[in-house]
C-alpha positions as CSV (number, residue, x, y, z in Angstrom):
1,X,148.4,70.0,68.7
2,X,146.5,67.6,70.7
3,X,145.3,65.1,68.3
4,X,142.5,64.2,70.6
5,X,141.3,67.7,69.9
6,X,139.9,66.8,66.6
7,X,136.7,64.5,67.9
8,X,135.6,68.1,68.5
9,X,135.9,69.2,65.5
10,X,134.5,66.1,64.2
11,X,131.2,66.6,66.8
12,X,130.4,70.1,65.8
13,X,130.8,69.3,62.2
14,X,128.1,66.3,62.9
15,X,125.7,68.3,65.1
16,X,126.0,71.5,63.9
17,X,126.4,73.2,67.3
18,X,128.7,73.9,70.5
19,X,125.9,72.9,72.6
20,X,124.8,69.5,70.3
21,X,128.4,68.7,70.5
22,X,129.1,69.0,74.2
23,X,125.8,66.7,74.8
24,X,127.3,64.1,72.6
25,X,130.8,64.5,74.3
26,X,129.5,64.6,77.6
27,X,131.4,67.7,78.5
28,X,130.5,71.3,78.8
29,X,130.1,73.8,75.9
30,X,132.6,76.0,76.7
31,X,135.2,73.3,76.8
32,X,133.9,72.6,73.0
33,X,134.8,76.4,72.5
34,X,138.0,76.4,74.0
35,X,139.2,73.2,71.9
36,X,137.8,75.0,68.8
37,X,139.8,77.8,69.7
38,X,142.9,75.4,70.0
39,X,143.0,74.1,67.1
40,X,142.1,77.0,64.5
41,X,145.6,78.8,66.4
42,X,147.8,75.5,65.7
43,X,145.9,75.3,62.3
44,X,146.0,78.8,61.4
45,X,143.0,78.4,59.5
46,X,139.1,79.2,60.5
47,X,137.3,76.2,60.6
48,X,134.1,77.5,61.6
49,X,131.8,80.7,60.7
50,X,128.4,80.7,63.0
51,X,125.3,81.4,61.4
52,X,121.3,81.2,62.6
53,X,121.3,77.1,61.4
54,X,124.7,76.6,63.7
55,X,128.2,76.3,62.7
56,X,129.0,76.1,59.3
57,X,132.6,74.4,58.0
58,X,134.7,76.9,56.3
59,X,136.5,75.2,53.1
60,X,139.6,74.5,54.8
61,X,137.8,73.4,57.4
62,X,136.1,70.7,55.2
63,X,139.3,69.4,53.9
64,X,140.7,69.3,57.7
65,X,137.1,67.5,58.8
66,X,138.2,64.5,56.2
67,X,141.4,63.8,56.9
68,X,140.0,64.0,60.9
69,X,137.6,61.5,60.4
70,X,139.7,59.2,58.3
71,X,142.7,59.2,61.7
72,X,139.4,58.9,64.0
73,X,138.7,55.6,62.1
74,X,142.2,54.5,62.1
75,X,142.2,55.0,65.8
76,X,139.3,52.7,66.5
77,X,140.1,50.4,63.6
78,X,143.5,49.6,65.5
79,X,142.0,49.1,69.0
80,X,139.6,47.0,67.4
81,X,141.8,45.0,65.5
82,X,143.9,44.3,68.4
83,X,140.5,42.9,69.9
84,X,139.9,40.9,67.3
85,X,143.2,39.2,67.2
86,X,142.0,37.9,70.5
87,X,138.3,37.1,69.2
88,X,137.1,34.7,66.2
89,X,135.1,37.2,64.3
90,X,132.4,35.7,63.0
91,X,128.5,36.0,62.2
92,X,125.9,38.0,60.6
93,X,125.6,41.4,59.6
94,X,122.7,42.5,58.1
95,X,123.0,45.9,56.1
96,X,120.7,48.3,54.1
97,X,121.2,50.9,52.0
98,X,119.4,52.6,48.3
99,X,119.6,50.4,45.1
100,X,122.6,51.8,43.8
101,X,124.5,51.2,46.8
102,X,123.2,48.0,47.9
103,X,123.6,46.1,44.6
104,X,126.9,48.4,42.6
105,X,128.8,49.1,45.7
106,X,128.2,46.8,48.7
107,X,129.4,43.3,46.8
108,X,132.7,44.6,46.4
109,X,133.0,46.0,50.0
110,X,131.9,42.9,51.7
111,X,134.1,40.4,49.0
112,X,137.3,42.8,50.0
113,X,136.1,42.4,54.2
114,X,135.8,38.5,53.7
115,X,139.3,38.2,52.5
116,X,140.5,38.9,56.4
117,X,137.2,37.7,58.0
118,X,135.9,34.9,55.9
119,X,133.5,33.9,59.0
120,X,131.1,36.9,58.8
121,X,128.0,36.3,56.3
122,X,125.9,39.6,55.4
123,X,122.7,40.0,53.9
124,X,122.1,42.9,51.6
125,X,118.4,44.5,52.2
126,X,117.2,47.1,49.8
127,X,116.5,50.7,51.4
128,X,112.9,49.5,52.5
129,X,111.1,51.7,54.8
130,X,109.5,49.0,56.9
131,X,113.1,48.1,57.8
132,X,113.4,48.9,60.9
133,X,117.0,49.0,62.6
134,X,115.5,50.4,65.8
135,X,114.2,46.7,66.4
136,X,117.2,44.8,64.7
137,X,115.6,44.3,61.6
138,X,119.3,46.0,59.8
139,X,122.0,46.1,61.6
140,X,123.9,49.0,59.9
141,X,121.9,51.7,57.4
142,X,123.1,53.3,54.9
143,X,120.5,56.7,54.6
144,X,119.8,59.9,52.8
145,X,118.9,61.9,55.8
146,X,119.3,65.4,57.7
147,X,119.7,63.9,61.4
148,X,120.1,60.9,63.6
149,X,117.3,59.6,65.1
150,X,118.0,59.8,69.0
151,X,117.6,56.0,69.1
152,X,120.8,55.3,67.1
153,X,124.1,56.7,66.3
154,X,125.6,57.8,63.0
155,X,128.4,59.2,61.0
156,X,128.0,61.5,58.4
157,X,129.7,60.7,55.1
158,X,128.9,63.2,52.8
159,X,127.0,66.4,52.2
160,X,125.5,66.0,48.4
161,X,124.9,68.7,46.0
162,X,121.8,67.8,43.7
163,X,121.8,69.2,39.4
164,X,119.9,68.6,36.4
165,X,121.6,66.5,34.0
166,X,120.8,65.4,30.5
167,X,122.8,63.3,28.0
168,X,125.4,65.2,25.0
169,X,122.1,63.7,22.5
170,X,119.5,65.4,24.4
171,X,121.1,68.6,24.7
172,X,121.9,69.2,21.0
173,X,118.9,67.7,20.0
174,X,116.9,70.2,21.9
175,X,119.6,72.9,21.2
176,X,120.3,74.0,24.6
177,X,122.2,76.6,25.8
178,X,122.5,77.2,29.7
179,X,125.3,79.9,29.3
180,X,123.9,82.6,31.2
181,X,123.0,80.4,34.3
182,X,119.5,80.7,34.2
183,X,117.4,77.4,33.8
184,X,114.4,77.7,31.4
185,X,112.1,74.9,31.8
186,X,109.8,75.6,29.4
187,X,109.1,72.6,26.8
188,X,111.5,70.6,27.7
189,X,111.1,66.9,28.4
190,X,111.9,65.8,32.3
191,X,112.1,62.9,33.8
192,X,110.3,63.6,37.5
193,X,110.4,61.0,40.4
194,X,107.0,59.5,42.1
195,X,106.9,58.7,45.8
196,X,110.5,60.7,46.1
197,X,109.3,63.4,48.7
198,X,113.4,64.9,49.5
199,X,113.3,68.5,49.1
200,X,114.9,69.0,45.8
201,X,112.7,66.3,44.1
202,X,109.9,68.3,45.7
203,X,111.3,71.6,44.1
204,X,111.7,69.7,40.5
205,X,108.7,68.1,40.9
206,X,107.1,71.4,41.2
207,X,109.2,73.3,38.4
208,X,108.2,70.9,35.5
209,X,104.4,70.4,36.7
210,X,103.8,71.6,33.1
211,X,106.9,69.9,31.3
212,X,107.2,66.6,28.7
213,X,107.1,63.8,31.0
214,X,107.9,61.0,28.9
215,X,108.6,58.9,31.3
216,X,109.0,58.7,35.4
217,X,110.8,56.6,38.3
218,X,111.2,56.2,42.5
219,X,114.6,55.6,42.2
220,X,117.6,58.1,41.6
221,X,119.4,54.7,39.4
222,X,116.0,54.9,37.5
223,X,116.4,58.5,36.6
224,X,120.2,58.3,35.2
225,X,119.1,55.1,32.9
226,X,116.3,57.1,31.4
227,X,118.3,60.4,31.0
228,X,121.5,58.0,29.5
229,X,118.6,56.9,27.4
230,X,118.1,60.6,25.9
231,X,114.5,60.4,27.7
232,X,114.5,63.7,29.3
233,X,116.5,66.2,31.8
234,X,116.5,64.1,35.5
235,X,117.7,65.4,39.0
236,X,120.7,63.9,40.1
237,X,123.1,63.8,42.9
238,X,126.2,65.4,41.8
239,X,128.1,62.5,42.1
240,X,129.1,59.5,39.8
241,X,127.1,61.0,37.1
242,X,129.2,60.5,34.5
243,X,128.4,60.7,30.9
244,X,125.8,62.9,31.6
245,X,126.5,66.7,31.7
246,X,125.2,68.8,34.4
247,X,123.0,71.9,33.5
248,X,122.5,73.3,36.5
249,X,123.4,73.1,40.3
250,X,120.6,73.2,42.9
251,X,121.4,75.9,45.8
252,X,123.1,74.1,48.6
253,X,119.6,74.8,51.0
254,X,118.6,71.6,48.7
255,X,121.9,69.4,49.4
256,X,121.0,66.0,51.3
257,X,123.3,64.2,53.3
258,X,124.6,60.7,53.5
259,X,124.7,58.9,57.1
260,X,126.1,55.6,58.0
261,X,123.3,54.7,61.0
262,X,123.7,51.7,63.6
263,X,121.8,50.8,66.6
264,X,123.3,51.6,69.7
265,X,123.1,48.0,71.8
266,X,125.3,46.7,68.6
267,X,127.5,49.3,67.6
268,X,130.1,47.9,69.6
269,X,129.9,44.4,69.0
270,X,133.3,43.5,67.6
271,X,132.0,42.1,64.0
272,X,129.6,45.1,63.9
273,X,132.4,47.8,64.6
274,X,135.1,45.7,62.7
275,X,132.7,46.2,59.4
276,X,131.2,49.7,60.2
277,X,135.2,51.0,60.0
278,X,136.0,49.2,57.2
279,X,132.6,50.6,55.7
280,X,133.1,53.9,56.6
281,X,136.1,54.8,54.8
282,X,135.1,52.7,51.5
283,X,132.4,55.3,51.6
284,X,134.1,58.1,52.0
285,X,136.1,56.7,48.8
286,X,133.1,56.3,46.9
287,X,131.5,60.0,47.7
288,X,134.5,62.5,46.8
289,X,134.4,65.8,47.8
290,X,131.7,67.8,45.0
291,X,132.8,71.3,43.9
């Protein structure tokens, strides 16, 4: 197997298409198909099954699309690490991402990155919308989002399943009992989000019009407190949840997805590229496959 082969895989994964991924490449689509081809007869497995959205990974084809992305990293991390032996690494790097990220995850990242490149200074933005890293206001995003905006380039981390979740407390206080897989909303307290417009806050948003709401937030962090907090049932990613206990799992046409975004004039500067490796698989680390 030609280990090249798998920044194919990698493209169709990202784009969701033979034709999207050629673009990217710069090749034609039927070369795409032929390398596709390739590598489910050395895998013997089928990565792919088409659909009207595009191509959709199978699950072994999930598994093989991590460990791909994880050697495509390696692969730039060592030609840029042999650059950087040659070049003082140093300056800022200015990186935004949601709450949660930006304040419990982030700090660690960077402390670990200083360790080998104490030269680089970063400054930690919020996810603000007026942000605009487009214009160099960030220089690498961390975003929910369903695309890439043509005007940058990304990697995708993570698709992310959404649930309801309420704390052990809350559940036998309110005697519920979700055995048979259907969720009844009726009466019970909810914690809904404000000026959260993805599509499954949306959905919740609409579900519980009628419900308790002793309390509500604009931020996913917000939500967990108050449902640790026994306040109510709150819509979660279905990731890092813990204590809570999930009730319910959203159908995956509600699943979001987690990008790592850069703008394309810096994405190759050597502290920029240097970081966005070392970022990328720290996330990766941090979002574990969901069931």
């Amino acid at each position: 197997m030609d280990w090249n082969d798998l920044k194919y895989l990698i493209a169709v994964a990202d784009s969701g298409s033979l034709k999207a991924a050629a673009k990217h490449l710069g090749v034609n689509h039927t070369t795409v198909w032929r390398k596709m081809q390739s590598l489910e007869e050395h895998l013997d497995c089928q990565l792919f099954t088409p659909s009207r959205s595009g191509y959709l990974l199978t699950e072994p084809g999930e598994a093989i699309l991590a460990d791909a992305r994880r050697m495509a990293s390696l692969v730039g991390s060592i030609h840029f690490q042999s650059q950087a032996r040659l070049t003082e690494i140093r300056g800022l790097i200015r990186i935004t991402a949601p709450g949660e990220i930006a304040f419990e995850l982030l700090p660690s990242i960077i402390a670990e990155f200083q360790l080998s490149y104490p030269k680089v200074e970063f400054e930690i933005l919020e996810d603000v919308r007026s942000l605009n890293i487009s214009n160099r206001e960030a220089d690498i995003a961390i975003r929910a989002s369903s695309a890439v905006p043509d005007n940058l380039i990304g990697r995708k981390i993570r698709d992310v399943h959404w649930g309801l979740f309420a704390s052990q407390e809350f559940i036998q206080t309110h005697n519920i009992n979700f055995e048979s897989g259907d969720y009844v909303f009726d009466g019970l307290p909810v914690i809904p989000y404000r000026l959260f417009a993805s599509p499954a806050a949306r959905w919740f948003n609409e579900k519980t019009l009628n419900n308790p709401r002793p309390v509500a937030t604009n931020r996913i962090i917000g939500a967990y407190q108050c449902a640790l907090q026994h306040l109510g049932i709150a819509l979660l990613p279905a990731l890092r949840s813990e204590p809570l206990q999930e009730l319910y799992r959203l159908p995956a046409q509600f699943n979001s997805q987690v990008w790592l975004l850069a703008n394309k004039d810096l994405r190759n500067t050597i502290r920029i590229k240097t970081f966005w490796d070392f970022l990328q698989t720290r996330l990766v680390d941090y979002f574990p496959d969901t069931p």
